[in-house]
N, C-alpha and C positions, 0 to 999 in steps of 0.2 A: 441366417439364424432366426429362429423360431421362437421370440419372447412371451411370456404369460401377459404380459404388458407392455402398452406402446413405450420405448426406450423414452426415457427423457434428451431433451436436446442438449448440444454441446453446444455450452458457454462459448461468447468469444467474443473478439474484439475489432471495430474498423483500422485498417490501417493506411497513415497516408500517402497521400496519390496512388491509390490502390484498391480494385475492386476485390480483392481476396479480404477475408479475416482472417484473425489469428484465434485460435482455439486454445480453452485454457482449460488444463489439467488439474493442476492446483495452486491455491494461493497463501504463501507465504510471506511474516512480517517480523520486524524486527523492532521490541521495544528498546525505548531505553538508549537510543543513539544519538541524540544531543545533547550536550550537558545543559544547556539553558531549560531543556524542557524537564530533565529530570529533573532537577533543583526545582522547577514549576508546581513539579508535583510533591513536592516535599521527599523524594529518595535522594538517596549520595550517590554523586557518580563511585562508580566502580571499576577498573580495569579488569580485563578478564573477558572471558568468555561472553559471547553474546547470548541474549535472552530472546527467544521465537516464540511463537504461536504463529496457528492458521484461521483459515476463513476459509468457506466451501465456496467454492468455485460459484455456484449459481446466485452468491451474495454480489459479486462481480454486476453495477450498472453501468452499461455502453450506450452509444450514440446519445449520451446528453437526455438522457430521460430523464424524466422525475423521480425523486426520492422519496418515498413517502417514509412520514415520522413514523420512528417505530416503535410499538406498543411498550405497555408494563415502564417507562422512564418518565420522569420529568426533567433530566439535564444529559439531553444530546449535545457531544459533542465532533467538533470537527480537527482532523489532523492529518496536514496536507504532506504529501510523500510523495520521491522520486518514484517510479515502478519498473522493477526490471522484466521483460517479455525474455526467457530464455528458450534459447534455439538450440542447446547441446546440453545433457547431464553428464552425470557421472555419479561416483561415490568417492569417498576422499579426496577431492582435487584440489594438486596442490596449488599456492597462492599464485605461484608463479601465471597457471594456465586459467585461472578461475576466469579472466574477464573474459576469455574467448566464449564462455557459454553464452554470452548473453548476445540475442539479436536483435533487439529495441530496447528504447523505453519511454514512457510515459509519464504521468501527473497524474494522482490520485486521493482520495481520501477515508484513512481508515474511519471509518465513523465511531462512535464513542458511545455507548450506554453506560455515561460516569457513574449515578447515583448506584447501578448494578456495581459495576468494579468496584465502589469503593465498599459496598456491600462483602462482596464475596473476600476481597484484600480483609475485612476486617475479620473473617470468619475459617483464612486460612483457605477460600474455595475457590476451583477455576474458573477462570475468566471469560468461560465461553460464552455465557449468553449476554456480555459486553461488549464482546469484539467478534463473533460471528453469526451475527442475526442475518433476517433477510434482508438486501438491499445497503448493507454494509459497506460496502465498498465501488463506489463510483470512479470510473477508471477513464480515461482520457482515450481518442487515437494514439491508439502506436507510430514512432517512427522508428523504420528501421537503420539501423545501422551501420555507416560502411566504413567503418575502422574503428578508431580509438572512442570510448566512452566520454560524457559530459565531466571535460575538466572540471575543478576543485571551485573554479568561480564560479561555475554557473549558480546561478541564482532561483533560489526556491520561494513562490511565492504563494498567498492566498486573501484572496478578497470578498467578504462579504456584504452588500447589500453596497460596491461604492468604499465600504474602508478596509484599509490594509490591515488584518489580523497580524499574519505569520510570515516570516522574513528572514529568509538565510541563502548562504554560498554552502556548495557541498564539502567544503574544505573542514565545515563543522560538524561534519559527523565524526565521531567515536570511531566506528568503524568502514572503513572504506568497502566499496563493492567484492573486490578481491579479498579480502578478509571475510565480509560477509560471507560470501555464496562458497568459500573454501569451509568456513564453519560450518554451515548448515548442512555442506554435501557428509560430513560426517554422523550426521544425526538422519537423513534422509537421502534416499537416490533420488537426487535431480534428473531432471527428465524434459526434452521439450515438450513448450505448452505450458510451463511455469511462472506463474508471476510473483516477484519477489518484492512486497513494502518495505523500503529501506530506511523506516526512521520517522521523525516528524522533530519540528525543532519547537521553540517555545513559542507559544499566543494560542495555545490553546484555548477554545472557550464553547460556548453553545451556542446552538443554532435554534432557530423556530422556523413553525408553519408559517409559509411563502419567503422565508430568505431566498437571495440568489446569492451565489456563490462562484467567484471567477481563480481557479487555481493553475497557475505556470511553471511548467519545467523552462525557464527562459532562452530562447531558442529551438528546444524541441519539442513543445507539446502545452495545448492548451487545455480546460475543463471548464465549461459553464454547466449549472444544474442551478434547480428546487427543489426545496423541501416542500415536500405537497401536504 
């Protein structure tokens, strides 16, 4: 193929004991799946339907690189989340077959441009350039997976500078992985190459220029970085 311009590269990700990457298509998240974090944020939980937005794939930071603070904010924040790497799509799938999609997962963090969101929340406008700026979203190695998903205890963790922020068991989300990735394939064809944020529970707060930051999917997956 013959482009007017040099293609951009494809996003992706280390996985481990593995010299391959995983390539990422798109990246999808889910707010609003803890109830400690809602009530955090002054909303009511609500049953129902889950609530999404994206992130452009190229916001995706891998192998533990630097974050640099991102412009136009003074209150970045950080919100540490399971990540699903999905290896099968579909559209409608039902609950039943939804966790087969998924062929890793990771530790990640949706990054937060609060002072924007709480901007736009007030003015009725979306959310985009709060939660999909550059460099948004720092993602851990993938591990992949040879059967069942990280049971209900596994433990969500994040640490910065040395102290423990945020701190849960996946048993506390709202909504479960199978539910999620069944809801979304209704709104979206899922497709490999997918990554899915699944939530973030309560300790949210801000980050500054030279935090380091240590976030665990406990047992599966680690993440150090800086804010540069």
């Amino acid at each position: 193929m013959d482009y007017a311009i040099a293609p951009p590269a494809v996003p992706s990700l280390p996985i481990l004991g593995s010299d391959r990457r995983f390539p990422i298509r798109r990246v999808f998240c889910i707010g609003r799946n803890y109830a400690d974090h809602v009530k955090e944020m002054g909303a009511t939980v609500e049953p129902g339907r889950p609530m999404f937005f994206c992130k452009p794939a190229d916001a995706v930071v891998a192998d533990g690189a630097d974050v640099p603070y991102p412009s136009i904010t003074q209150d970045l924040h950080h919100e540490v989340e399971m990540v699903l790497a999905l290896g099968a799509g579909g559209r409608d799938v039902p609950v039943e077959r939804a966790a087969a999609l998924v062929w890793g997962v990771g530790v990640g963090l949706d990054l937060t441009r609060r002072d924007l969101q709480a901007q736009a929340k007030a003015k009725g406008q979306p959310w985009d350039v709060a939660k999909a700026f550059d460099h948004s979203a720092p993602v851990s190695a993938l591990r992949p997976l040879a059967g069942a998903l990280p049971g209900p205890d596994t433990e969500l963790r994040l640490s910065v500078n040395g102290t423990l922020r945020q701190h849960a068991r996946l048993s506390e989300m709202l909504h479960d992985v199978p539910h999620i990735l069944a809801a979304l394939s209704t709104l979206f064809e899922l497709k490999p190459g997918d990554l899915v944020f699944t939530g973030t529970p309560a300790g949210v707060a801000a980050l500054a220029r030279g935090d380091r930051f240590h976030a665990e999917l406990a047992g599966y997956a680690e993440l150090d970085g800086r804010i540069a």
